[in-house]
VOGU-3710 file (C-alpha; in Angstrom, 3 decimals, decimal comma):
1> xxxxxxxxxx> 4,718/-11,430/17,777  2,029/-11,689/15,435  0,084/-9,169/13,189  -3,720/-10,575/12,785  -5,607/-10,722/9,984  -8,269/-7,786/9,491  -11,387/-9,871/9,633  -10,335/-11,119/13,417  -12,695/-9,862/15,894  -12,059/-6,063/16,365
11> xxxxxxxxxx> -11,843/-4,211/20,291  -11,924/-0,910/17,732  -11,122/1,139/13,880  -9,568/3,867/14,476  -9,688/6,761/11,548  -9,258/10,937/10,696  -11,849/13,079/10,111  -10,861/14,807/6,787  -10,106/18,483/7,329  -8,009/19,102/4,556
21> xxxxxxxxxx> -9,333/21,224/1,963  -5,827/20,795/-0,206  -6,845/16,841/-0,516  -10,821/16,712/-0,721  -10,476/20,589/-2,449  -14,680/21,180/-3,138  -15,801/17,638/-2,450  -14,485/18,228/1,528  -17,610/18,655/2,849  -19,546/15,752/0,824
31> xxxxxxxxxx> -16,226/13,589/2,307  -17,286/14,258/5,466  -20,657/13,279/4,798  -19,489/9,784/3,587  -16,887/9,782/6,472  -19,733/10,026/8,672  -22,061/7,229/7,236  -18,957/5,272/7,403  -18,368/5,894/10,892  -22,314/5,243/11,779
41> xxxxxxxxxx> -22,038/1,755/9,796  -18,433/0,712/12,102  -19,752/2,167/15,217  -22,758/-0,878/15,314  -20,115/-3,168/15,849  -17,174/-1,802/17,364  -15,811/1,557/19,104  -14,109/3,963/16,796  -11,697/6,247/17,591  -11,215/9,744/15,348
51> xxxxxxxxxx> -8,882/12,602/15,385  -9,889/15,873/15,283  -7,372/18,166/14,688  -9,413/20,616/17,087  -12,590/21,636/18,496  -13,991/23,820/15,889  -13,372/20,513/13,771  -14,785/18,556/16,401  -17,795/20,737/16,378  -18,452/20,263/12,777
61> xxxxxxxxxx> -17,991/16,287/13,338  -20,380/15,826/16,004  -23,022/17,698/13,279  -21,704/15,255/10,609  -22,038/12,434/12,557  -25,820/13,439/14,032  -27,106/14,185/10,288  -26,683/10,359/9,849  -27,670/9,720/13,474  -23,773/8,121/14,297
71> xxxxxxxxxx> -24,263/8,928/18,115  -23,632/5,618/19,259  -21,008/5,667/22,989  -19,102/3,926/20,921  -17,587/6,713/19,307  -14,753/8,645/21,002  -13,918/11,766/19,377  -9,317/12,885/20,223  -7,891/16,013/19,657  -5,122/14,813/17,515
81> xxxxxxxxxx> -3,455/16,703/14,910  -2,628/15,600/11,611  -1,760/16,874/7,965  -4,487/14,286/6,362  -6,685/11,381/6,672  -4,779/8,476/5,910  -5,040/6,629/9,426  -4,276/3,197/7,445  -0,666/4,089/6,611  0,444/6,392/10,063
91> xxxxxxxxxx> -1,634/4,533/12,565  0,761/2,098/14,829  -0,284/-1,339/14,065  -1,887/-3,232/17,356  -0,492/-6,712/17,571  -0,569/-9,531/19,783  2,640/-10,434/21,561  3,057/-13,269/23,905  -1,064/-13,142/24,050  -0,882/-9,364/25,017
101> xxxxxxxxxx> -1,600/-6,254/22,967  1,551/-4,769/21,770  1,779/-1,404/19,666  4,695/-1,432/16,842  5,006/2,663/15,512  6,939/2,415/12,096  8,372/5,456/10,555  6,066/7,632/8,104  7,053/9,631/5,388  3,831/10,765/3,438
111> xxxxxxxxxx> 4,808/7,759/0,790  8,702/9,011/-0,209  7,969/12,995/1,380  5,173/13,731/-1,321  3,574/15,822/1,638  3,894/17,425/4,341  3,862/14,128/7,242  5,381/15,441/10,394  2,018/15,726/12,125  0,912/12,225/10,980
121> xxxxxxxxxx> 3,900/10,899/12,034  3,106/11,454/15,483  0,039/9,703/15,631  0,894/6,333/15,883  2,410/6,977/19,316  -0,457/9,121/20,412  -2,446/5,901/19,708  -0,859/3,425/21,648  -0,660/5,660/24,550  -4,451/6,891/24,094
131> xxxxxxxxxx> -4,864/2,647/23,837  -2,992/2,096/27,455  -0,453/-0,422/25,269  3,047/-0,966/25,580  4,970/0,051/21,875  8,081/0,390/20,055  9,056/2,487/17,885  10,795/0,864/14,763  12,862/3,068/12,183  11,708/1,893/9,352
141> xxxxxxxxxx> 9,541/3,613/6,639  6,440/1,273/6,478  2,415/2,025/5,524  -0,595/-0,008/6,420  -2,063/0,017/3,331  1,221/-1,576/1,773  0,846/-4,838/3,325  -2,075/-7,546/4,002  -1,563/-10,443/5,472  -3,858/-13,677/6,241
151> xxxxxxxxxx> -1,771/-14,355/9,651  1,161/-16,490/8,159  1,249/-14,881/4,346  1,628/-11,938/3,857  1,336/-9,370/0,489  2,884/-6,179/-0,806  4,330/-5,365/-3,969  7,670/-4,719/-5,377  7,267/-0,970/-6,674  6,068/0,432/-3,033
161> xxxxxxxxxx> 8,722/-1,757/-0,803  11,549/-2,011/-2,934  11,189/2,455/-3,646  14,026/3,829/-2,903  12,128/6,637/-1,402  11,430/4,359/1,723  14,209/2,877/2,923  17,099/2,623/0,473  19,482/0,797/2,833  16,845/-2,119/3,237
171> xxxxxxxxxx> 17,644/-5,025/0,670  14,534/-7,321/0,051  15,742/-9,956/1,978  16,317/-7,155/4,861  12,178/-6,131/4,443  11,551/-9,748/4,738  13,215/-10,541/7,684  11,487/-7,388/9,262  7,939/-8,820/8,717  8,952/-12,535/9,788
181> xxxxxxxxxx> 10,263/-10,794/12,935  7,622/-8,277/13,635  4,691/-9,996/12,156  4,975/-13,162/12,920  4,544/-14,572/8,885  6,715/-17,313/7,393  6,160/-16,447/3,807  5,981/-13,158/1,724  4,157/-13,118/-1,420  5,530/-10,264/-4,058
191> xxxxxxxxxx> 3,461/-8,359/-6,489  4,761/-5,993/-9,164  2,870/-2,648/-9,869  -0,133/-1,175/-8,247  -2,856/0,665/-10,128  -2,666/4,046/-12,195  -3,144/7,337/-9,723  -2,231/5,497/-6,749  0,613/8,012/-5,346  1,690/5,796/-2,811
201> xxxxxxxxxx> 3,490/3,675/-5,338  1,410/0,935/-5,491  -0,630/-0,538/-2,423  -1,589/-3,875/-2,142  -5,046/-2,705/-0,916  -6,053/-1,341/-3,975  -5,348/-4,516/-5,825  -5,398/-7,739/-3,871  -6,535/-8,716/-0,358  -6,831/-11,741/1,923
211> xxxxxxxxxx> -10,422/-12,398/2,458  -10,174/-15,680/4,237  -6,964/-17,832/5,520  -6,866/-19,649/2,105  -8,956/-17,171/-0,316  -7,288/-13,973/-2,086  -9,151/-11,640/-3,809  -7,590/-9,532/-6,607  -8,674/-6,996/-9,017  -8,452/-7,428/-12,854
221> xxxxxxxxxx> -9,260/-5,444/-15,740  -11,126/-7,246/-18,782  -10,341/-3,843/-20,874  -6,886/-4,832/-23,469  -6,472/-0,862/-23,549  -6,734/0,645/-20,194  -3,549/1,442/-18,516  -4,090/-1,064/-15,414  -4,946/-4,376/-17,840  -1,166/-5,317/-18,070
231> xxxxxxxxxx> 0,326/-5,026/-14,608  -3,037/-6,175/-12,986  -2,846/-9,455/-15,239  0,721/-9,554/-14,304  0,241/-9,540/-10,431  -2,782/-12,382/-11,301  -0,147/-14,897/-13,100  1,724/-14,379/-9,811  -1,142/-15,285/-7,567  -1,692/-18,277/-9,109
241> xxxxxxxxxx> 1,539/-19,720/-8,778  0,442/-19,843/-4,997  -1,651/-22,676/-3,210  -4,223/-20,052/-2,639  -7,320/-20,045/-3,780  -7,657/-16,994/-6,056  -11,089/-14,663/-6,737  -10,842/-11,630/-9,222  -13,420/-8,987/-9,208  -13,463/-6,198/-11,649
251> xxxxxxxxxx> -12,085/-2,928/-11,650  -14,748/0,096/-11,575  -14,828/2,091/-14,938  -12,133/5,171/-14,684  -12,668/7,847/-12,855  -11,210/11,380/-13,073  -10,509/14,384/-11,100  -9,594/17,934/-12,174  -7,049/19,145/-9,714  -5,911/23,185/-9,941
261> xxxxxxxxxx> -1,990/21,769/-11,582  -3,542/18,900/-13,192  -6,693/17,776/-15,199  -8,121/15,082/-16,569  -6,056/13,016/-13,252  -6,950/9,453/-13,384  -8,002/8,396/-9,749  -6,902/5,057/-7,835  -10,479/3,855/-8,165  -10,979/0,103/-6,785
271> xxxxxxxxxx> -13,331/-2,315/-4,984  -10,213/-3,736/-3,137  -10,003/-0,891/-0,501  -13,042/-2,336/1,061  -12,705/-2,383/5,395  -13,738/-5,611/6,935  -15,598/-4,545/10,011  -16,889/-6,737/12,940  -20,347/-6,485/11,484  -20,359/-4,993/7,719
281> xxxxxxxxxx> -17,512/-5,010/4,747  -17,878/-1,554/3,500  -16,980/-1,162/0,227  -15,677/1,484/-1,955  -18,360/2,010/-5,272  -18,671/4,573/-8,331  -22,444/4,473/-9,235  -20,963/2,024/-12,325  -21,953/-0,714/-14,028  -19,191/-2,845/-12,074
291> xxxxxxxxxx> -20,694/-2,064/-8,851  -22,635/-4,786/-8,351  -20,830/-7,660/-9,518  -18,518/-6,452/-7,157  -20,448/-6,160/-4,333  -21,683/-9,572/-5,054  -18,134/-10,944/-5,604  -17,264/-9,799/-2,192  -20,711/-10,528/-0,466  -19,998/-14,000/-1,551
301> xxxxxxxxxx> -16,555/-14,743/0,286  -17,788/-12,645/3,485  -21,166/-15,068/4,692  -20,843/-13,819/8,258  -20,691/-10,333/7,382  -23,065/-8,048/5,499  -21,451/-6,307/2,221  -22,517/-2,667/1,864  -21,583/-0,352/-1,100  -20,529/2,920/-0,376
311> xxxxxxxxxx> -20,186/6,054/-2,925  -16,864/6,788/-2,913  -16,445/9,268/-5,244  -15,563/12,087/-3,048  -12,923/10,539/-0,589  -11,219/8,763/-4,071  -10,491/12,315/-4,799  -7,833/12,454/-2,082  -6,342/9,257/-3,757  -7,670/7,420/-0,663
321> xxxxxxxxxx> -10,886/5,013/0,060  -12,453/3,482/3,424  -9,230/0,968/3,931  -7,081/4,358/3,995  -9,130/6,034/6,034  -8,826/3,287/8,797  -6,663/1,148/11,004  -8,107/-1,596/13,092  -6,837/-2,964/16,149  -7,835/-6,663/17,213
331> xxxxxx> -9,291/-7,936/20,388  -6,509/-8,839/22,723  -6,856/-10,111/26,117  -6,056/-6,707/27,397  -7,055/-3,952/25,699  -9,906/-2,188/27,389
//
């Protein structure tokens, strides 16, 4: 079994529209509107699957989606129904086993039962059976968005895995052996900390992705002050203890959200939740200064791909960016 890297040629991204007014609050409909674009800029290179969690929703989609003139056949709008958006993190990952899709459905609990999750959880399933693939259904706690991998490495960090609001029975050596089984890697590469806001307890794709076999990208922040400069530098002495060649871009400048319990919230702002599509890297931007050395950064490592900044703004506000929002599935010999 093995779990392919995200820049291997897609058969399709699959994603949720966001209908939740309790995460997007009154930036929901100017989510959408960047949902949309983002689904327009996927769709010219792949099919893309969303859930709808109905057809009033899928009403107000299909005018989304024609405001930015996304009406390509490669869109293919399912009534599934979820609590939020986060496709990345419930989605069943689509691997290839013995040369044949395979769909492997890992437990979700909304990132240690922050949320509600039983909808979500259900999704995964729905997926490989929407997909026509044979799956199993592991129990074990596990999100997308906590793992990247290059094929044969791959990365997480210690204060999302090792949570005891996962899987407390699960040593590290236990998690280890999970993704050498499952995934197919022979070597695990541990961060510390993720980045301030991030309620998932620290993804690995808001700080550091594989952007080629050999190349990692990580983010870094030049400011001594800010909360993120310590455990960012931290993760960046690990990284170069590795045989990988190493890239930092910068972090965006903060960015804040009042929510109705809690103001002045720092968001998980970061270039690194960019989506490697078969024709464009979209990327996650703040209408910052650090915007386009980022974008350059990136546009640099991905030659065969065109780079394209994307205000982010109002889907950050759900803690979330475009690698949440979607879950790719590879071509395999298979899949139709």
């Amino acid at each position: 079994m093995k779990l392919l890297p995200e820049w291997y040629p897609h058969h399709s991204t699959w994603t949720t529209f966001p209908q939740n007014p309790e995460t997007f609050f009154e930036y929901l409909g100017e989510a959408q509107d960047v949902f949309a674009y983002m689904v327009k800029l996927i769709s010219e290179g792949e099919k893309v699957y969303i859930n709808v969690d109905n057809e009033i929703q899928k009403s107000k989609l299909i005018k989304k989606l024609e405001k930015y003139k996304a009406t390509s056949s490669n869109i293919i709008v399912n009534i599934i129904k979820t609590n939020d958006a986060w496709h990345r993190d419930y989605g069943a990952f689509i691997i290839s086993k013995n040369g044949n899709p395979y769909g492997l459905k890992f437990k979700f609990n909304s990132w240690g039962e922050k949320y509600p999750y039983e909808l979500d959880d259900k999704v995964g399933e729905k997926m490989c059976q929407i997909l026509k693939v044979s799956y199993e259904k592991i129990n074990v706690v596990l999100e997308g968005g906590s793992i990247d991998t290059n094929g044969t490495t791959l990365l997480t960090t210690e204060s999302c895995l090792l949570n005891k609001n996962r899987n407390p029975n699960l040593t590290k050596r236990d998690i280890e052996n999970l993704f050498k089984h499952y995934f197919g890697v022979k070597r695990i590469v541990w961060l510390k900390d993720g980045i301030v806001g991030d309620d998932t307890d620290g993804h690995i794709d808001d700080i550091t992705r594989f952007v080629s076999e050999k190349t990692i990208i990580t983010a870094i922040e030049t400011n001594e002050k800010d909360e993120n400069y310590k455990p960012l530098k931290e993760n960046l002495e690990i990284l170069k203890q590795t045989d990988f060649s190493i890239i930092t871009i910068p972090m965006p400048e903060p960015q804040y959200f009042d929510y109705p319990d809690l103001k002045g919230y720092r968001l998980p702002a970061s270039y690194a939740n960019f989506y490697i599509t078969n024709k464009y890297v979209i990327v996650p931007i703040f209408d910052c200064p650090q915007d386009k050395e980022a974008l350059d950064i990136i546009q640099s490592v991905f030659i065969d791909r065109k780079v394209i900044g994307l205000y982010a703004y109002p889907i950050i506000i759900g803690l979330g960016a475009f690698h949440c929002l979607t879950m790719n599935v590879p071509k395999i010999s298979g899949l139709k």
